[in-house]
Each structure stands twice: as structure tokens, then as C-alpha cells.
C-alpha positions as CSV (number, residue, x, y, z in Angstrom):
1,X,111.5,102.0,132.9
2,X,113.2,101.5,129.7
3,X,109.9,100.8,128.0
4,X,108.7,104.3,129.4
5,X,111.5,105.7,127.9
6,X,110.8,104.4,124.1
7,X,107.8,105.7,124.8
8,X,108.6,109.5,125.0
9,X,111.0,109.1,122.5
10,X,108.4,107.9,120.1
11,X,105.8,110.8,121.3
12,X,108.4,113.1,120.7
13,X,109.5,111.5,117.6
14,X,105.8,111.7,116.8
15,X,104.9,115.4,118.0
16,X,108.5,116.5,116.0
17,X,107.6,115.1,112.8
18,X,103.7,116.3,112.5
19,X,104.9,120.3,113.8
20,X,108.1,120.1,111.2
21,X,105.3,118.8,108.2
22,X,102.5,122.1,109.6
23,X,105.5,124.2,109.7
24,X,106.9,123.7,105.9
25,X,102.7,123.3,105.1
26,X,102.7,126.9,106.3
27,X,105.8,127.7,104.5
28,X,104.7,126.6,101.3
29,X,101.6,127.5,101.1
30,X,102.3,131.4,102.3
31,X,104.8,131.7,99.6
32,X,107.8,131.8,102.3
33,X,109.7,128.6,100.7
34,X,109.3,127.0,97.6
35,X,107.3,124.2,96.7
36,X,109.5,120.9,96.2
37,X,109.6,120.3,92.2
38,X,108.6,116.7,91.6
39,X,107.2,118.2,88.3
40,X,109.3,120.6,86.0
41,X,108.8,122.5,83.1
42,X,111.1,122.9,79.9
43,X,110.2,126.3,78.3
44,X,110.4,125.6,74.8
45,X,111.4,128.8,72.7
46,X,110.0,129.0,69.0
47,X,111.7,131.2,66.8
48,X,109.4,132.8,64.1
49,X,110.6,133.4,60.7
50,X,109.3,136.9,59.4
51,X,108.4,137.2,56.3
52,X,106.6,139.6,54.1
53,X,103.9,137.0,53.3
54,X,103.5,134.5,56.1
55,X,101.0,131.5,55.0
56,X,97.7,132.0,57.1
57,X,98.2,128.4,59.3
58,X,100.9,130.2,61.2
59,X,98.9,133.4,61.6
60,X,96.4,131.6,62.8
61,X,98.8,129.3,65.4
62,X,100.4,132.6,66.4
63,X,96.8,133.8,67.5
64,X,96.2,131.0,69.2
65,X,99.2,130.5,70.9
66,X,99.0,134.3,72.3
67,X,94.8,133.6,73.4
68,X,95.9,130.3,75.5
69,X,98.9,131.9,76.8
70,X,96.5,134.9,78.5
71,X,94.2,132.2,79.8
72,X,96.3,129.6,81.3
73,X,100.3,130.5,82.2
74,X,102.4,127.6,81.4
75,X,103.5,126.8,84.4
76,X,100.2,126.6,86.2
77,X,99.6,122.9,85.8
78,X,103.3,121.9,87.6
79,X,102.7,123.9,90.4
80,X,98.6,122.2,90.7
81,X,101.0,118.8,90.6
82,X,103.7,119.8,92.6
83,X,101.1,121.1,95.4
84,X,99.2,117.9,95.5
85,X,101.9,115.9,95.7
86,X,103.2,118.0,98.6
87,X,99.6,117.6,100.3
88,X,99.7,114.0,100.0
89,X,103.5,113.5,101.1
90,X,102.3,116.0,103.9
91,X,99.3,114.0,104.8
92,X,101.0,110.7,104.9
93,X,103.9,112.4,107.6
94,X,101.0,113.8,109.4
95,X,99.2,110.5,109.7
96,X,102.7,108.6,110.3
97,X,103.7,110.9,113.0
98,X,100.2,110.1,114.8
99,X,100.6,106.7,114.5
100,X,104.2,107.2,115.8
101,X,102.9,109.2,119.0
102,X,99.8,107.2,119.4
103,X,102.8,104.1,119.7
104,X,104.4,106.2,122.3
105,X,101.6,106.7,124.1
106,X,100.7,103.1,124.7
107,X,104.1,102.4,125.6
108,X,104.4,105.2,128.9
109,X,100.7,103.9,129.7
């Protein structure tokens, strides 16, 4: 009887962690809660120096600087890396939590 009993606590142990891991899945990726920051960024803040003749290698990093900013925000790459890394950690509980149930399982049987 007692072994029955491990059993549905593992299932439910099991069932409880693989809904809690879809739940915050859904929450994360529907913008409802943030996405755990394993990754962060540091905005670094350069201050130009205006001059009346400015030497035409800045000009030229200035113009670059704006062009890559309008293609790719700086932030996108922490958020790719911070969303993987939530997938994996989120697959792993998922698979863990099966394992877990699957455990309980073969204990009530």
C-alpha cells in the first residue's frame, strides 16, 4: 500500500512539474512574464565630441553605427540566448517530469 502511495505522489510530482514548465512556456512566450536573464546586456553610451571639422573615420563610424542599429536592435541577440536557454531548461523539466510520472506509474501498477 505504501508503494501505491509513492506512486501517486511521483505522478503527481510528475503531472505538477510538466503543467508548471507549459504554463510559464505560455507565459513567456505570449509576452505575459519576462523571460529569465541568463544573458544581459550593458548599454554602452558614447559621447561624441562636436566639432566644426570632424575627421572623416568618425563620420564614417557614426554612419555605420546608425545603419546597423536600424537593422539589428542591440538587444536582439540576448533575448535569441535567453529564449533558447529557456527552451532547453524547459525541455529537460518536461522530459524529467515524464520520467518522474512514468516512475509513478510503474510503482501503482
Amino acid at each position: 500500500m505504501a508503494i501505491k502511495i509513492i506512486g501517486f505522489g511521483l505522478l503527481a510530482a510528475g503531472v505538477i512539474i510538466i503543467g508548471w514548465t507549459m504554463f510559464s512556456s505560455f507565459n513567456i512566450f505570449t509576452g505575459k512574464a519576462p523571460v529569465p536573464e541568463i544573458f544581459k546586456t550593458s548599454v554602452e553610451k558614447i559621447v561624441v565630441q562636436t566639432t566644426g571639422n570632424q575627421d572623416p573615420q568618425a563620420q564614417v563610424q557614426k554612419m555605420l553605427d546608425q545603419q546597423l542599429k536600424g537593422m539589428l536592435p542591440v538587444d536582439s541577440f540576448p533575448k535569441i540566448f535567453n529564449l533558447t536557454v529557456w527552451s532547453l531548461l524547459a525541455g529537460l523539466l518536461t522530459i524529467g517530469g515524464g520520467q518522474l510520472a512514468g516512475l509513478g506509474i510503474k510503482l501503482i501498477k
